[in-house]
Every structure is written in C-alpha cells, then in structure tokens.
N, C-alpha and C positions, 0 to 999 in steps of 0.2 A: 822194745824196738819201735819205730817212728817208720810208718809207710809215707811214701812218698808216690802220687798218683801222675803221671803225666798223660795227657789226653793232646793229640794233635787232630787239626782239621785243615785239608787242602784244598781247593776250590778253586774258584777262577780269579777271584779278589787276590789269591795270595794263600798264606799258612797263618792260622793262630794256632798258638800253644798254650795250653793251660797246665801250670802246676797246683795240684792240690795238696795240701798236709796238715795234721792237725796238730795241736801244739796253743799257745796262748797268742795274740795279734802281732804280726808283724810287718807294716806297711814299707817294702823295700820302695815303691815310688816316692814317697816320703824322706824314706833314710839316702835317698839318691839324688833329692832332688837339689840340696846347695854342692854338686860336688862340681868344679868346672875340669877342664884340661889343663889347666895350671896347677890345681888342687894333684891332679895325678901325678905330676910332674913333682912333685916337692917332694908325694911318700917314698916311704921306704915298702922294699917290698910287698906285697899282698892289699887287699883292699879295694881291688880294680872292679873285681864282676858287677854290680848294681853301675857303676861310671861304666861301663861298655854295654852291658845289655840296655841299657836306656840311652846311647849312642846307636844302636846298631838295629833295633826294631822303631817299626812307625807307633805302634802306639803298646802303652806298659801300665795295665792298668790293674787296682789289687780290688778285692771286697774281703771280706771276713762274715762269714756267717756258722750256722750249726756246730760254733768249736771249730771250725775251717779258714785257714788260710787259703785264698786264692788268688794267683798270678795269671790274668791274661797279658799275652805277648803276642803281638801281630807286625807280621813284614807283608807289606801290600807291594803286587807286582805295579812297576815301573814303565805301563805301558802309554 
C-alpha cells in the first residue's frame, strides 16, 4: 500500500497544503504546465485535475527529495 501524507497550514496569508507520498519523481507542475483551456476543451473525459489545481491556487510548487514527492499548494487571501 502507498501512504499518502497531507499536512495543511492556515494563517493570515491564507492556506498551503502539502501533499506528501513516496513513490519514484513525479513533477505534476511540470506535467501541467503546456495544458491551456482550449487543451481541456478538446479532451475527452478525465485528465482535468493538474489543468484545475494549477488554475485555482496562487501558487503550485513540487520538490522531490528522501524518495519523497512533495506538492505545495497555496491560496493567498484577496485582501
């Protein structure tokens, strides 16, 4: 089985989230980054999540370290 670690922090800036998991590198900022909204529009079903999480937070950033994937995800308050 494959743990999957998620750690959230709330503050006055806003929320990040981190997803941790271990597994071999997988840079979804990377894998997300030539998709546009025309691209969504053509597929067929499924494929969406990386094209919307990387719409919908300020900032989506990955490292790989100890055999560790890691996803930071930050939405910063709009004040």
């Amino acid at each position: 089985s494959k743990i999957v670690r998620v750690e959230a922090l709330w503050n006055e800036k806003g929320l990040q989230v981190q997803v941790i998991s271990g597994g071999p590198p997988f840079d979804p900022v990377a894998a997300s980054s030539g998709l546009t909204g025309e691209d969504m529009l053509e597929r067929e079903e499924g494929g969406y999540g990386l094209f919307l999480i990387r719409e919908l937070v300020d900032c989506f950033e990955y490292e790989y370290g100890d055999s560790r994937n890691i996803w930071k995800l930050s939405k910063y308050y709009n004040i």
